[in-house]
C-alpha positions in Angstrom: 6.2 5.0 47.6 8.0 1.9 46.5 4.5 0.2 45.3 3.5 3.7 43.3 6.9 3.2 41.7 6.7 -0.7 40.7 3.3 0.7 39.4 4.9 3.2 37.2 7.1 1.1 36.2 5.0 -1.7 34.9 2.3 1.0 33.2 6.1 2.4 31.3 6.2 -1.2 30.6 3.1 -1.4 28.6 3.2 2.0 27.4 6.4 0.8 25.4 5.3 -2.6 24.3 2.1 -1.1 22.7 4.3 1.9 21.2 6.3 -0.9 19.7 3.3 -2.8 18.4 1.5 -0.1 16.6 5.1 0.8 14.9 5.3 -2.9 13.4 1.7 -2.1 12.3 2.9 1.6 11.0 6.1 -0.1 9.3 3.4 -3.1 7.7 1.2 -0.6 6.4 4.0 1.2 4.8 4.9 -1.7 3.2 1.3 -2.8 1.8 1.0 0.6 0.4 4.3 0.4 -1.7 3.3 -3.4 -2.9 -0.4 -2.2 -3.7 1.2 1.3 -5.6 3.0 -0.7 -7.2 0.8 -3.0 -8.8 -1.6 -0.4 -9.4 1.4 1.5 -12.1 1.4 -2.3 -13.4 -2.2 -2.2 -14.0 -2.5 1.1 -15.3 0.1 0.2 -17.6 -1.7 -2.7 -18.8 -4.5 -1.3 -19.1 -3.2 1.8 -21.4 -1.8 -1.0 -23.6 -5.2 -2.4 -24.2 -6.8 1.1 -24.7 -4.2 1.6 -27.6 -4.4 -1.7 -28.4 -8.3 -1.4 -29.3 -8.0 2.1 -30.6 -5.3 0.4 -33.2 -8.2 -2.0 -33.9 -10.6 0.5 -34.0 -8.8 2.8 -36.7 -7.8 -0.3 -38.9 -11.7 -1.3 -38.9 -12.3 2.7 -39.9 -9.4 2.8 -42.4 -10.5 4.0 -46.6 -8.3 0.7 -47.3 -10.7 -2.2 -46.0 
């Protein structure tokens, strides 16, 4: 009975370290998101500045004044 115990024991053990491991891998993953959603509202922002930049460009080419 002792043995099935130390058993139990050790698999609770385990149990909790992996628990602990995968929510360190849960909390890393959280925080890779947020960086990469982050720089992807940078990049869509630069990106809509170039699209108005070269639409500007484009209606300058386009205007009756040239």
């Amino acid at each position: 009975m002792e043995q099935r115990l130390e058993n139990l024991e050790v698999h609770v053990g385990y149990l909790q370290k992996t628990l602990d491991d995968l929510n360190a891998m849960v909390l890393e993953q959280a925080r890779q998101l947020r960086d990469l959603t982050d720089q992807v509202a940078v990049l869509q922002r630069a990106l809509a500045g170039v699209v108005a930049a070269v639409q500007e460009s484009g209606e300058q080419e386009d205007s009756p004044l040239r």
